[in-house]
MDAnalysis code that builds the backbone (N, CA, C; Angstrom):
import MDAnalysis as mda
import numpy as np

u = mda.Universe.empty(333, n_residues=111, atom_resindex=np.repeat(np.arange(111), 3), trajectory=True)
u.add_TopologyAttr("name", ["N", "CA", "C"] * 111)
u.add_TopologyAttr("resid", np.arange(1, 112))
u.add_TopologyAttr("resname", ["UNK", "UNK", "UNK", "UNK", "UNK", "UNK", "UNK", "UNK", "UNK", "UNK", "UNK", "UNK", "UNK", "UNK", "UNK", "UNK", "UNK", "UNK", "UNK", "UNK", "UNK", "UNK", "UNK", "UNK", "UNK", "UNK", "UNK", "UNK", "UNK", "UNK", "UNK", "UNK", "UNK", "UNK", "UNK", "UNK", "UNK", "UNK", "UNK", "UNK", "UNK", "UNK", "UNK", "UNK", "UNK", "UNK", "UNK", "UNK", "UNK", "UNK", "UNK", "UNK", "UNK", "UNK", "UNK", "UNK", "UNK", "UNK", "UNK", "UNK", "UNK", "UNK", "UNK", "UNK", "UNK", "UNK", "UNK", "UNK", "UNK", "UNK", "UNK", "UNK", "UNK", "UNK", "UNK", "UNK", "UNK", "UNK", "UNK", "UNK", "UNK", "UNK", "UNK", "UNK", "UNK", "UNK", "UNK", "UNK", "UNK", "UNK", "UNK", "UNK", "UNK", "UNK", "UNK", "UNK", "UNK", "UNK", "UNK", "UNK", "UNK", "UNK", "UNK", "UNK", "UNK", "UNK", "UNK", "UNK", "UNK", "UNK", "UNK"])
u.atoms.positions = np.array([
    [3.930, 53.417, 7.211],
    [4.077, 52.052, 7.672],
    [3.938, 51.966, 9.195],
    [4.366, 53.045, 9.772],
    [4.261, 52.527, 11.456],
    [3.133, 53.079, 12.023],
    [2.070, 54.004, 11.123],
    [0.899, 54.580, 11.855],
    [-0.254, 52.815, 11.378],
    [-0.005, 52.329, 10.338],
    [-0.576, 51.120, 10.003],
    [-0.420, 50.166, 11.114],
    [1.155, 49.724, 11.276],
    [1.101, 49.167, 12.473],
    [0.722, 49.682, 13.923],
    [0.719, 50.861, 14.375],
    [-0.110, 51.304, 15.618],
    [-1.659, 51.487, 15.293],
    [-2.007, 51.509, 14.124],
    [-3.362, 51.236, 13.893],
    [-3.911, 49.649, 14.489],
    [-2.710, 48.692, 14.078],
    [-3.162, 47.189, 14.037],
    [-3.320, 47.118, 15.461],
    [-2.104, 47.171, 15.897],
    [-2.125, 47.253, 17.777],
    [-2.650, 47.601, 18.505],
    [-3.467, 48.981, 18.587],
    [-4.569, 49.504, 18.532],
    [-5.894, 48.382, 18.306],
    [-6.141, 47.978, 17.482],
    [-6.748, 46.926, 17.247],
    [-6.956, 45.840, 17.945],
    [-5.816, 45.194, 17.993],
    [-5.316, 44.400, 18.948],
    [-5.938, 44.541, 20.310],
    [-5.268, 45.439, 20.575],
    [-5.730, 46.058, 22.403],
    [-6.959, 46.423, 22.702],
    [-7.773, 46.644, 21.389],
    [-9.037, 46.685, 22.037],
    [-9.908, 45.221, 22.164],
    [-9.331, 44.742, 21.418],
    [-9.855, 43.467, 21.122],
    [-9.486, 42.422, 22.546],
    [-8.089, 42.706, 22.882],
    [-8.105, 41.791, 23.780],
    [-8.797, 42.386, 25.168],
    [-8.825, 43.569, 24.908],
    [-9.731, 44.593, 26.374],
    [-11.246, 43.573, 26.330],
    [-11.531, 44.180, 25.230],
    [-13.338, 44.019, 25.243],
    [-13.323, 42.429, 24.939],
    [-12.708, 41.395, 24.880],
    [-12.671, 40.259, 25.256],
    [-12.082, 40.015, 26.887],
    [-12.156, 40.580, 27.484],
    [-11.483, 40.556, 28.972],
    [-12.635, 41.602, 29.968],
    [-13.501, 42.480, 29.597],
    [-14.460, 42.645, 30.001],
    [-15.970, 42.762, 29.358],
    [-16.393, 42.423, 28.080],
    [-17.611, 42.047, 27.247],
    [-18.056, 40.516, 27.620],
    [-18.598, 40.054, 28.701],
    [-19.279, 38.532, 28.886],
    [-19.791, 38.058, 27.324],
    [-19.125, 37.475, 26.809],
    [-20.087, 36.500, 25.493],
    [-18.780, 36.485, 24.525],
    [-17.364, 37.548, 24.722],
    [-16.931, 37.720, 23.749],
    [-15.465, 36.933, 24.520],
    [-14.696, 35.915, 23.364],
    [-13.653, 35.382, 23.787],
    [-12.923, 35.217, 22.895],
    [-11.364, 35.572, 22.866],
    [-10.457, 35.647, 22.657],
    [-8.993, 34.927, 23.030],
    [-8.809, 34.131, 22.286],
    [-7.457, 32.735, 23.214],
    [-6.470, 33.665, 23.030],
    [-6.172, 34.543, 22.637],
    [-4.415, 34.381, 22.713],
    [-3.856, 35.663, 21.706],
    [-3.513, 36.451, 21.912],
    [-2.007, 37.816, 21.397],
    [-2.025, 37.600, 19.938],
    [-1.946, 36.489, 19.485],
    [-1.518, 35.498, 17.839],
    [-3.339, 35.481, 17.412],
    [-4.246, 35.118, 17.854],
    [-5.259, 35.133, 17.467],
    [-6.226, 36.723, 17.046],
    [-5.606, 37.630, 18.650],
    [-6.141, 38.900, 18.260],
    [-5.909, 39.731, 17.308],
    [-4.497, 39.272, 16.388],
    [-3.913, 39.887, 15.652],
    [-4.387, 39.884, 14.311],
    [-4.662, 38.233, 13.980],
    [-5.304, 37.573, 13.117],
    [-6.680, 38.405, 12.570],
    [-7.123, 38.551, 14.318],
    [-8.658, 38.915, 13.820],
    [-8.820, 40.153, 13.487],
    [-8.096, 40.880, 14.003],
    [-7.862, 42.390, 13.804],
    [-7.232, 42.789, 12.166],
    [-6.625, 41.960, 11.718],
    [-6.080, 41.533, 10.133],
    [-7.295, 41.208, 9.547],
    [-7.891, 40.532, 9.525],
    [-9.352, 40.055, 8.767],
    [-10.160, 41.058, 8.744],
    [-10.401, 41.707, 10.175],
    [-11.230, 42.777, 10.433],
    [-10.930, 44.003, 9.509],
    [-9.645, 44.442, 9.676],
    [-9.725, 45.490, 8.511],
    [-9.851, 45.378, 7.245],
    [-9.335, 44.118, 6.691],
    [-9.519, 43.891, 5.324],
    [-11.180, 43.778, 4.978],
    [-11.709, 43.035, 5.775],
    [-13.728, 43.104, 5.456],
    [-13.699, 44.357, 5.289],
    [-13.841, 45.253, 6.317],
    [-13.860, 46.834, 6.460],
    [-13.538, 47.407, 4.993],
    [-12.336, 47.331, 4.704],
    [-12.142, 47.907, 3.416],
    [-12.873, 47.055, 2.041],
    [-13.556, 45.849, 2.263],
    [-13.689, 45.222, 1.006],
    [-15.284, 45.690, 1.005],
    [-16.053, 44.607, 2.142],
    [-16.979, 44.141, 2.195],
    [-18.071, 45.603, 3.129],
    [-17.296, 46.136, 3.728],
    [-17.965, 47.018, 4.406],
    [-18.656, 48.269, 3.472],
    [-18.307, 48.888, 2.569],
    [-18.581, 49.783, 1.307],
    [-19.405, 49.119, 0.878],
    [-19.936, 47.911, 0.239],
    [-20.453, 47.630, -0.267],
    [-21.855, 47.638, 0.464],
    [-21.707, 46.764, 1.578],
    [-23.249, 46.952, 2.545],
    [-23.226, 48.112, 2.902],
    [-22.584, 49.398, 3.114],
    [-23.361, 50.407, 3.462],
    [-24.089, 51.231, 1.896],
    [-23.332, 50.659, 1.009],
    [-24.375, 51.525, -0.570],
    [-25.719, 50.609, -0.677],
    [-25.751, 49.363, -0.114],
    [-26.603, 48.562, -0.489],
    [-27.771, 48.776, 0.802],
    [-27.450, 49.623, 2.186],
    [-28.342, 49.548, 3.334],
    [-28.410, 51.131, 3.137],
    [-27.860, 51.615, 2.167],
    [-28.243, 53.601, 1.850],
    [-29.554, 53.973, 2.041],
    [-30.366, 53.255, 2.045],
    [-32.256, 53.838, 2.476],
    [-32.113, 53.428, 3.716],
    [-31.832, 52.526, 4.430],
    [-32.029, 52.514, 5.773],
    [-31.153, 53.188, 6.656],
    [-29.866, 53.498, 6.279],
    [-28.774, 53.511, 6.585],
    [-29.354, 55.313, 7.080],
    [-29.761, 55.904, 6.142],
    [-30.443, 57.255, 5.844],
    [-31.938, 57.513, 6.448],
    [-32.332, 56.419, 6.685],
    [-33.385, 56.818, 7.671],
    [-33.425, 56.589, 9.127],
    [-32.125, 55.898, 9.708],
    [-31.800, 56.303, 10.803],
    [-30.919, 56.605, 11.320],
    [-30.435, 57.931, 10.054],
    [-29.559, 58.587, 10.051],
    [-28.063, 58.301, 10.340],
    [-27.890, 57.284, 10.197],
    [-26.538, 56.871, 9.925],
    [-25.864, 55.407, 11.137],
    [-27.095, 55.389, 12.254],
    [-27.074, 54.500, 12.942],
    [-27.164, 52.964, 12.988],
    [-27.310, 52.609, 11.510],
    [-27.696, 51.235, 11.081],
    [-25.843, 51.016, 10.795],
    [-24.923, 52.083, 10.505],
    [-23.642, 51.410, 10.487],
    [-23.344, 50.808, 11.762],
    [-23.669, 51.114, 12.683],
    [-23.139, 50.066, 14.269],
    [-23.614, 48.808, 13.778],
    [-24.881, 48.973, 13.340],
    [-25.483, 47.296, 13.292],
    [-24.516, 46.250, 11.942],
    [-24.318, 47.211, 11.020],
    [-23.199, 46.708, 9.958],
    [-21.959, 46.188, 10.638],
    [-21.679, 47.153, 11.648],
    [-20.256, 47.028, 12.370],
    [-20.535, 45.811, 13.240],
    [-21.587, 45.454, 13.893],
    [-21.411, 44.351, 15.072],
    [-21.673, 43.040, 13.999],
    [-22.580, 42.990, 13.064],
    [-22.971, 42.061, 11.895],
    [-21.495, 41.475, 11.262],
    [-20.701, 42.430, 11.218],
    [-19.335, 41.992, 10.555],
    [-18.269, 41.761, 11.309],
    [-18.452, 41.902, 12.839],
    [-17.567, 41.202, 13.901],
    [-18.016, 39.866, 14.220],
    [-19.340, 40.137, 14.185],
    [-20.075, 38.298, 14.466],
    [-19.429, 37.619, 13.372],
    [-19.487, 38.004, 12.145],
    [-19.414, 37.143, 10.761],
    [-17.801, 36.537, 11.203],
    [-17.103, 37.660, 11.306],
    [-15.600, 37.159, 11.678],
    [-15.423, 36.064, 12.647],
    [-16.191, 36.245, 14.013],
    [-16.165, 35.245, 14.585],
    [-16.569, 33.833, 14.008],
    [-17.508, 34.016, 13.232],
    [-17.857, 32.125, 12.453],
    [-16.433, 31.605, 11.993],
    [-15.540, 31.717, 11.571],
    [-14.371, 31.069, 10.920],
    [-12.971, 31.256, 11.424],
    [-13.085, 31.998, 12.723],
    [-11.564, 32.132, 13.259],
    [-11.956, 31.418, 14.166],
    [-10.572, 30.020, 14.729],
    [-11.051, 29.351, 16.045],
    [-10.191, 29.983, 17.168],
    [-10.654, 30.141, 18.243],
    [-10.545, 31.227, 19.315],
    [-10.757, 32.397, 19.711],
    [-11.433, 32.780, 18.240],
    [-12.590, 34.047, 18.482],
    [-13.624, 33.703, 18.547],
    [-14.719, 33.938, 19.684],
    [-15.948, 33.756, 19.568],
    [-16.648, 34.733, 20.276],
    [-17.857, 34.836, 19.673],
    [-18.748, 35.443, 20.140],
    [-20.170, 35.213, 20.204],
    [-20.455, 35.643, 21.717],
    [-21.638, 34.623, 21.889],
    [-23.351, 35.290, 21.406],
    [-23.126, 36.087, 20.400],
    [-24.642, 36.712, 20.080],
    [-24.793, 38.235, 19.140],
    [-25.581, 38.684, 19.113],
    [-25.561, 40.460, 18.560],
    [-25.258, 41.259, 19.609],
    [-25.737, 41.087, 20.373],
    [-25.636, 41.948, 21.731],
    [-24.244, 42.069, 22.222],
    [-23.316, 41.412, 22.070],
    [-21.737, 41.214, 22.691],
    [-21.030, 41.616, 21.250],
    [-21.601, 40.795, 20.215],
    [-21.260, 41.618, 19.052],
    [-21.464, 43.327, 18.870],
    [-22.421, 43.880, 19.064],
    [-22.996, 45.124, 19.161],
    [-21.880, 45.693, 19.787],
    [-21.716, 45.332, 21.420],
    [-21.173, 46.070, 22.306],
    [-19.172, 45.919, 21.925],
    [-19.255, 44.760, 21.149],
    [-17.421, 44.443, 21.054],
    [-17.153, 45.278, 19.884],
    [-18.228, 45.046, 18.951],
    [-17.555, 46.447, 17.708],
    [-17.570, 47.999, 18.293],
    [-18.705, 48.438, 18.305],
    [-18.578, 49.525, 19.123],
    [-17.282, 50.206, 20.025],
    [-16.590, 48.880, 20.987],
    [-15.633, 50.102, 21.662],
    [-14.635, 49.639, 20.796],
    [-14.416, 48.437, 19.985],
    [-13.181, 48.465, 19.140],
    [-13.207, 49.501, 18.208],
    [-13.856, 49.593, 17.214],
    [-14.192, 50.695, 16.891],
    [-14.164, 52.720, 17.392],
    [-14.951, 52.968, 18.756],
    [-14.274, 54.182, 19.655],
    [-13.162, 53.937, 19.736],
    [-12.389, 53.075, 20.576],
    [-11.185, 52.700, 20.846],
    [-10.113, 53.383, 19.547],
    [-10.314, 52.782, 18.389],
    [-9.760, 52.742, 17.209],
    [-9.557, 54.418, 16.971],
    [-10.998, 54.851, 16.528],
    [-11.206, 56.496, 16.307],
    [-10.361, 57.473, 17.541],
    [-10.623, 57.071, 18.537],
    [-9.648, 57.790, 19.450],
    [-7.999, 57.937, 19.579],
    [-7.880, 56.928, 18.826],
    [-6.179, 56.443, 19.161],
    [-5.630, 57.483, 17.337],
    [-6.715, 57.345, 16.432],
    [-6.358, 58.189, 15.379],
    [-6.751, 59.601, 16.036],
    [-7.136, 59.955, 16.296],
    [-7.509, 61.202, 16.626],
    [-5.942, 61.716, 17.681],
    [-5.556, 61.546, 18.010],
    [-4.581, 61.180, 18.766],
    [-3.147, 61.141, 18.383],
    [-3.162, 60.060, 16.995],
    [-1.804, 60.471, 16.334],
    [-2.055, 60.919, 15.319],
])
């Protein structure tokens, strides 16, 4: 239970980082990052498995690099329906999953 919650927080903190230096990516408020970081893992575990069995030929021909593009594709998506998350494109998407994501892997690596 408490590596879940330092997972979330974790989350959190990167989210409100890379909304505080990513230009395109915005974030209102502590209560919102939390939200999104809640949504975010649940896609991850639902919706994310599924597009990577379904992008397995591409996914495999560039060798495993089409998951970033899954990963920024499913931070944009999040942004359409939470109000005070936004994000302004792929490119800020690209770059906001990415270190949430490092961010994330490092902090497990860690505990």
């Amino acid at each position: 239970m408490i590596n879940l919650i330092l997972k979330l927080l974790t989350t959190v903190l990167a989210l409100l980082l890379v909304a505080n230096y990513v230009p395109g990516i915005e974030v209102s408020s502590f209560y919102i990052a939390l939200i999104v970081s809640i949504i975010l893992g649940v896609i991850n575990l639902t919706v994310k498995p599924i597009l990577v069995i379904l992008t397995l030929p591409i996914n495999l021909l560039t060798l495993g690099l089409f998951a970033f593009v899954i990963n920024a594709l499913l931070f944009w998506f999040v942004a359409t329906f939470i109000d005070g998350f936004s994000v302004e494109g792929f490119v800020p998407a690209f770059i906001g999953a990415f270190v949430v994501a490092t961010f994330g892997w490092f902090v497990n690596r860690i505990l």
